[in-house]
N, C-alpha and C positions, 0 to 999 in steps of 0.2 A: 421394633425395639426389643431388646432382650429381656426376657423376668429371670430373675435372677431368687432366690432365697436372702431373707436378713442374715443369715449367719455365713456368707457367704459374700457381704455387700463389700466389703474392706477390696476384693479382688477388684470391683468397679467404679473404684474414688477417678473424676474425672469423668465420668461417663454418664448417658443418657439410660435409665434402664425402669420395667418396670416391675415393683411388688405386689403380692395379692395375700390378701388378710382379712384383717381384722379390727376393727376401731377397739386400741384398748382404755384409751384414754383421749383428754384432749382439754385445750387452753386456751384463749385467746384472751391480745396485749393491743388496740389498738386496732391496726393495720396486719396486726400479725393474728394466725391462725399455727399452732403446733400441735399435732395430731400423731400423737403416739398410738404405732402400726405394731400389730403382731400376727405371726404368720405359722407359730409355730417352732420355730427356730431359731427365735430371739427377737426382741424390738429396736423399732425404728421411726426417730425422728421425722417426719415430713414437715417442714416449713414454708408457709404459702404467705406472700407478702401482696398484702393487695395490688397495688401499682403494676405489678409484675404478672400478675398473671389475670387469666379471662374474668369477666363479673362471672360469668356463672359457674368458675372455679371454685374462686374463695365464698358464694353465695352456698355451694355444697360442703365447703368447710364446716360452715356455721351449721348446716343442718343436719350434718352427719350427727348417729346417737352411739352409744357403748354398745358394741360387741354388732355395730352394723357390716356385714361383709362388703369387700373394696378391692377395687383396684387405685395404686397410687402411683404416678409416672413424671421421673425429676431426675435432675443431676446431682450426686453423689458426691459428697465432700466430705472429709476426714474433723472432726471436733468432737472434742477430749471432750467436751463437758454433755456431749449427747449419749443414750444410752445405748453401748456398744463401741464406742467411739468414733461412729461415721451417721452421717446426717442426710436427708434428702432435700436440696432447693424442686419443691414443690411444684408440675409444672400444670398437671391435670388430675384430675380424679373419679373416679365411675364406681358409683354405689349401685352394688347386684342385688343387695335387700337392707330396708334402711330397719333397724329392729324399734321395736316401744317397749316401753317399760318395762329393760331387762333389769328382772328383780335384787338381783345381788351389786346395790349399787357404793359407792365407795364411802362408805359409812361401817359400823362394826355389825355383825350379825351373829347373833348364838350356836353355836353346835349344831342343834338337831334342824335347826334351818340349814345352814349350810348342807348338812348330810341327805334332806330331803332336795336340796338344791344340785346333789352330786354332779351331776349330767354338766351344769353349768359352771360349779364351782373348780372347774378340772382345770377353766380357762384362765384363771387368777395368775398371776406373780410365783406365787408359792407354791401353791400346787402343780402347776406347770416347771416347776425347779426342781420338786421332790421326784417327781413320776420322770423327769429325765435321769435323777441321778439311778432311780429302781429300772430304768432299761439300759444305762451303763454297766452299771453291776451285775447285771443279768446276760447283758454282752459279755462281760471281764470271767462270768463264772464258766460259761462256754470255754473261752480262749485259753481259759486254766485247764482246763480238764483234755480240751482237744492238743494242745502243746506236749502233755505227758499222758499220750498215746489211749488215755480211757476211750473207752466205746461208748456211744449215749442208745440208754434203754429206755423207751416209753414204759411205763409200768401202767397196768393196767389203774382206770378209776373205779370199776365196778369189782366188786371183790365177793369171796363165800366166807371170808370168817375176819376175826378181829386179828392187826397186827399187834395191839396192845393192850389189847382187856375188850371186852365188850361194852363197860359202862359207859363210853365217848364216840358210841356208833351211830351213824344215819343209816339206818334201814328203807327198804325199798323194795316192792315186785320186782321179781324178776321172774316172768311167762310164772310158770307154776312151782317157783320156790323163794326162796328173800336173798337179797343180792346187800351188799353195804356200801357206800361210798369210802375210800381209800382211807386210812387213818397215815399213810405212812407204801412207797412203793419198796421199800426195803427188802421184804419176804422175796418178792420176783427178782431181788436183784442179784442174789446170795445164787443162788442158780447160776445167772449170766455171769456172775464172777468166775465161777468156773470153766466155765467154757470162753470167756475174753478176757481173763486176767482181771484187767482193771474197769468198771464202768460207770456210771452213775444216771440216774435219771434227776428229772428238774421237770414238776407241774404239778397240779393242785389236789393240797390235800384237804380231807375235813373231818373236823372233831365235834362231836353233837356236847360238848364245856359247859356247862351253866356257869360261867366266870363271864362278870362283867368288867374285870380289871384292863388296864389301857395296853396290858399285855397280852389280849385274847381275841381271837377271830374265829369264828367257826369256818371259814373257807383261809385259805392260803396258802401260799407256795413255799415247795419246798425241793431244794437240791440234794442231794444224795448218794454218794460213794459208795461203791465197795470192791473192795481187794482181797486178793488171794495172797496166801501167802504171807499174813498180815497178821500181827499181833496190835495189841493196845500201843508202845511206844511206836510204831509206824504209823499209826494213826493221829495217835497226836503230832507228830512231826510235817504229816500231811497237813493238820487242821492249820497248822501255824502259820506253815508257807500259804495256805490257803487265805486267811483273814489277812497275813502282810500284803500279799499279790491284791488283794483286793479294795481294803484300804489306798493302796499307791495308786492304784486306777481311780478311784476317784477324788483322789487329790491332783492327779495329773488333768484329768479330763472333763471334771468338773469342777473347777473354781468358782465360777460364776454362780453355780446354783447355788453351792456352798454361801457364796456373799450374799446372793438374796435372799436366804434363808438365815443370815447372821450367824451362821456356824462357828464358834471359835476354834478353829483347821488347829494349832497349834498342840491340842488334846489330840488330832488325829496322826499330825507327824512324830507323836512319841509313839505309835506302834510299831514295834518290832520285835524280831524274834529276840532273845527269847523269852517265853509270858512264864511268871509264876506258877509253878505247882503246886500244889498242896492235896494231899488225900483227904477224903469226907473224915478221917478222927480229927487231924489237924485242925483244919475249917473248924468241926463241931466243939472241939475246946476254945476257939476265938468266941464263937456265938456262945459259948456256956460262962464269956467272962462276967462276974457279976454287974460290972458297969456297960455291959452291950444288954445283959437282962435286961437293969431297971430302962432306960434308955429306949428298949422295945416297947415296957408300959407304958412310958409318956408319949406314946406314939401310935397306941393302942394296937400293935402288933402280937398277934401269939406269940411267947417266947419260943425260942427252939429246943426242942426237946429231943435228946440221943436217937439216933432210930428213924429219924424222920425225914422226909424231902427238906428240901430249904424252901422258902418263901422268899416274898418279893423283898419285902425287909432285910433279911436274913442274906441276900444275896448283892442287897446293897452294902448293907456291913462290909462285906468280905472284899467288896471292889472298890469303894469310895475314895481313896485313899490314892489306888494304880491309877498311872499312865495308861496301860495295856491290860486285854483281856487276861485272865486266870484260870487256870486250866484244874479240876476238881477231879481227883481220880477215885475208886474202889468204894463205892457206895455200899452198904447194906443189900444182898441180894434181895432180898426181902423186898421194895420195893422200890425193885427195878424189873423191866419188862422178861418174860418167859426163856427169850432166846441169848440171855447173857449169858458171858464163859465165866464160871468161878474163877476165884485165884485159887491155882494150886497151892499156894502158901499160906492162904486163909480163905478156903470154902465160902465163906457168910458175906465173902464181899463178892463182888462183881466185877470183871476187870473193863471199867466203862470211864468214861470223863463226861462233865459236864464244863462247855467252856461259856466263862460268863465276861459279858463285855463291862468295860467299865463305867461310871459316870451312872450307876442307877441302873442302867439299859438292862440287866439280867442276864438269862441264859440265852445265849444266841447257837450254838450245837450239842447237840446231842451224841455220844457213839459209844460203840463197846466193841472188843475182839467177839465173838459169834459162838456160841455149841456147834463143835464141831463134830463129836461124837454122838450116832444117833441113840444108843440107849440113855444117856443120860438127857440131852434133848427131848427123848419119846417121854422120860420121867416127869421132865420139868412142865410138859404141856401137860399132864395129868395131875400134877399140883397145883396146878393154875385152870382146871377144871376148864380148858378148853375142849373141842370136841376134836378127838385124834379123826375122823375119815374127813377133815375139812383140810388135814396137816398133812395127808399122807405124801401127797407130792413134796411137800417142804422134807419131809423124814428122806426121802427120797435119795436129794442130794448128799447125807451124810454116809447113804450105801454105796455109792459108787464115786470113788477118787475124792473121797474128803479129804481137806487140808485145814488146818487156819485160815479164817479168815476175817476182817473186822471191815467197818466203817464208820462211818455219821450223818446226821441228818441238819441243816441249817434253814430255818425258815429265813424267807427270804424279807419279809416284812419288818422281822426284828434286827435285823443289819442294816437294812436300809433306815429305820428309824434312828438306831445310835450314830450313822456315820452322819445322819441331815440333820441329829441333836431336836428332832421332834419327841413329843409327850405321848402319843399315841399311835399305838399300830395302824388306827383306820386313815387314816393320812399316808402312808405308807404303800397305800394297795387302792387302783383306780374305784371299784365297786365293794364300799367294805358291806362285811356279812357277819352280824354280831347276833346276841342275844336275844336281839327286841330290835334287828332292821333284818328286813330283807327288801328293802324300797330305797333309789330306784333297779 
């Protein structure tokens, strides 16, 4: 007999065939036993009618438990009201381990339950809908990048200096000096930009954050560009086609997860090019309106103050309103990272964007055109009181065939949160890593 995969059973309507899985659920009416199979790949109906098949068939029916592993073996038949739209006539069954008292049973369970439960909770509905849409995406970010010719760079995880301050570092032995875990693979990539034009790397970065906010992980992924040749307007241009291409992939390729997860899709097919601009004065006169002030007190938000980052509030403001992401240009150099290019037309800004998704979701990329020039580079990491012989290789590339060159950085947990209309990054990412979890 053949095993075939549930997401694949539509090709064997009419035929004998067998599934291997998983009890995710199950019912019984009488005579009848329906034992919803999951394999991974989506669920499946099994219908076992007594009359019809062996006693110790449907006797196994009855005694199968949640999340028992199985094999299940029947004829295939197409019905619209089954989940998937095809069914199995139930013919035998072979339980490989029958489970007890698996704990996460279909009743409501708190948070920190579920999160100590991770390992189990991955098998749910939901979560098994969200983590396929995060390796669609993650596929779609590949096919983006390999279609227009980038090179994919590993950047290294283990590093000798801070890509963005030292305050957000995990430190570490290394043989006999301190090594940090990545904040960011960008530094390595500014290099291979030159030598392959276009590249980017995609894997895990980590920020030692004391933010408990549902916008924060200290472990997460992140994709990452960079081009030569390349000012601030190529890069946003890139970001755009990037989030459209992205979004369209999973409205194409995942509907399903989208419906199990109650997404309302019709916020997602208003994304398209082109997204709202506005520069950080712009923005910061919306947030300086006296009715977004009082509006932040009864909400007990810092108001925003000129000069300053935006906040979570502060960046809802500015998006609540869009269909489509908004694109935030020339921040305050002031606090923005070391290796930003001034505006030659105004020094004190920074020629960088922040692009924020809409619906509350925040900043979803990061990027800026790069100091291309190494004395002023070599200056800027001395006002930023980093240690120049950790920089020297980076100084490096601006002495020989400097050009322009910009990119961005996209975590990948914050995209995949706003496209699946989830409340929290740690749903977003199989083993999250916060403040106060590192279990399991």
């Amino acid at each position: 007999m053949q095993t075939t995969t549930i997401r694949r059973i539509g090709a064997h309507e009419g035929q004998d065939v067998r599934v291997r899985g998983w009890l995710y659920n199950k019912r019984e009416k009488g005579k009848l036993a329906f034992l919803i199979v999951r394999d991974g790949t989506g669920y499946l109906q099994a219908v076992a009618f007594q009359p019809e098949v062996l006693p110790g068939v449907f006797e196994a029916c009855q005694k199968v438990t949640q999340e028992s592993s199985l094999e299940v073996e029947g004829t295939v038949r197409k019905d619209d009201r089954a989940p998937g739209g095809y069914e199995m006539k139930l013919a035998s069954i072979t339980v490989h381990q029958l489970a007890h008292d698996y704990p996460i049973s279909p009743k409501e369970h708190g948070p920190d339950f579920l999160l100590d439960h991770r390992h189990l909770w991955l098998r749910s509905s939901k979560q098994h809908a969200l983590l396929r849409i995060r390796s669609e995406i993650s596929q779609a970010i590949r096919d983006f990048f390999y279609e227009r010719d980038f090179v994919l760079i590993d950047s290294p995880i283990l590093t000798p200096a801070a890509c963005e301050g030292t305050s957000t570092l995990f430190e570490t032995d290394y043989f006999d000096q301190k090594a940090y875990l990545s904040q960011s693979g960008q530094l390595y990539l500014e290099p291979a930009c030159l030598a392959f034009g276009k590249v980017y790397c995609f894997g895990p970065t980590f920020r030692a954050e004391k933010s408990k906010t549902r916008r924060h992980l200290t472990e997460f992924w992140m994709v990452e560009p960079e081009v030569a040749y390349a000012g601030l307007p190529e890069i946003l241009d890139l970001a755009e086609d990037f989030i459209v291409s992205l979004v369209a992939r999973a409205l194409d390729r995942c509907r399903a997860e989208l419906a199990t997860l109650e997404r309302d899709i019709t916020r997602l097919e208003s994304v398209r090019r082109p997204f709202p601009r506005l520069t950080y004065d712009e923005a910061a006169a919306i947030l300086m309106r006296p009715e977004v002030r009082a509006r932040a007190r009864t909400q007990d938000a810092p108001p925003f103050e000129p000069g300053s980052d935006f906040g979570g509030f502060d960046e809802t403001v500015l998006t609540e309103t869009l269909e489509r992401p908004m694109m935030i240009t020339h921040y305050p150099a002031t606090i923005k990272a070391f290796y930003m290019q001034p505006d030659p037309q105004a020094p004190d800004r920074a020629l960088c964007v922040d692009v924020l998704a809409p619906e509350g979701y925040g900043e979803i990329i990061g990027g800026s055109q790069r100091i291309h020039d190494h004395d002023l580079l070599l200056q800027r990491i001395g006002e930023h009181k980093l240690p120049v012989e950790a920089f020297r290789w980076y100084l490096d590339i601006r002495k020989y065939g400097s050009v322009p060159h910009a990119g961005f950085g996209m975590g990948i947990e914050r995209f995949v949160a706003w496209i699946a209309g989830i409340h929290h990054l740690r749903e977003a990412i199989p083993y999250p890593r916060t403040l106060n979890r590192l279990y399991p």
